[in-house]
N, C-alpha and C positions, 0 to 999 in steps of 0.2 A: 267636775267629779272629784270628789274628797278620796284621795288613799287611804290605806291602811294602816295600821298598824306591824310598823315592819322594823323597827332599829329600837336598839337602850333608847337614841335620841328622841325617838318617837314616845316612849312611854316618858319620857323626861317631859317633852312639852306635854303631854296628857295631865301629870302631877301639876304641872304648875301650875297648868291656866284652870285644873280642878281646884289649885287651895287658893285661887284669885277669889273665888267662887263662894268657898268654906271663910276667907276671912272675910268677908264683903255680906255673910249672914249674920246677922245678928245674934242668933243662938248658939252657931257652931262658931264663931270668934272666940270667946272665949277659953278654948278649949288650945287655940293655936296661939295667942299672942304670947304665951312665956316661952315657947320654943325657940332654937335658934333656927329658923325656917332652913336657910340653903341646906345644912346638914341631913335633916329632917326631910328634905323634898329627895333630897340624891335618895335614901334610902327606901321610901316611898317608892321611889322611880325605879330604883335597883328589886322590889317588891316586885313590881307589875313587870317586869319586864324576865323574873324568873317565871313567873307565873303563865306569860302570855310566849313568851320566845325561848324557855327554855335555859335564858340565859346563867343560873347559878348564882345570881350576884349576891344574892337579898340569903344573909345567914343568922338572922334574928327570931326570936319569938313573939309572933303577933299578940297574939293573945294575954300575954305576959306586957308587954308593954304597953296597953292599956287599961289594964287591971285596977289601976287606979284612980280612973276617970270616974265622976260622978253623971256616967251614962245614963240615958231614959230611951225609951223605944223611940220614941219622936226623934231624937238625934240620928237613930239607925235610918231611918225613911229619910231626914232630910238630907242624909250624906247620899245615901243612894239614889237620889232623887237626880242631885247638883253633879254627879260623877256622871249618872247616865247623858244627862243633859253637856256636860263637857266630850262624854266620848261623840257623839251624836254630833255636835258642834264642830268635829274636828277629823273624822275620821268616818270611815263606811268599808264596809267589808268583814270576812270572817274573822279577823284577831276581832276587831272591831265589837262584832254581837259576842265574842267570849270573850270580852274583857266585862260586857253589860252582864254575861251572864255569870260570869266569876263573883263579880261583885256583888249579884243576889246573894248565892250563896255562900259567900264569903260575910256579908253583912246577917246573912239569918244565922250564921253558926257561930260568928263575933257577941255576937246578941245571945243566943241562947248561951254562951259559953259567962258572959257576965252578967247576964243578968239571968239567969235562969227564964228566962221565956219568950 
């Protein structure tokens, strides 16, 4: 039986073994390879883990920080596709399905927010 989602460390392996995932796609690589990852994944992780525990870490603005990406809907699906499929892989229980369901609409309001639809 898989745990939960229950520590920062928990959502820390969640981020990473997700952008294993995001670089190993051929569409969504490019989007990560000029990043400096480690930096980038802590923050990610410090993201989900205010989001899912409460924790406070994560003091950025989402949507502002990808403002600039040359986003298409099909990026939005196949992030949420590879994310689901990483929580799924890794974890089972109630952080678990709201992390699945954050991430819906967390991706449908990212999406509607840049691209208008």
């Amino acid at each position: 039986m898989k745990k939960d989602i229950e520590t920062p460390e928990d959502c820390l392996l969640l981020v990473e073994e997700f952008y294993k995932k995001l670089l190993d796609h051929e569409e969504m690589r490019p989007f990560f390879i000029h990043l400096d990852l480690e930096p980038h994944i802590q923050v990610v992780a410090d993201f989900w883990s205010t989001i899912l525990l409460g924790t406070a870490l994560y003091k950025n603005n989402t949507v502002a920080a990808h403002k600039d990406l040359t986003l298409e809907k099909a990026h939005f699906d196949i992030w949420l596709s590879l994310f689901n499929e990483t929580v799924e892989s890794l974890f089972e229980g109630e952080k678990a399905k709201e992390a699945i369901s954050r991430a819906r609409t967390i991706g449908l309001t990212m999406r509607y927010k840049l691209l208008g639809s």
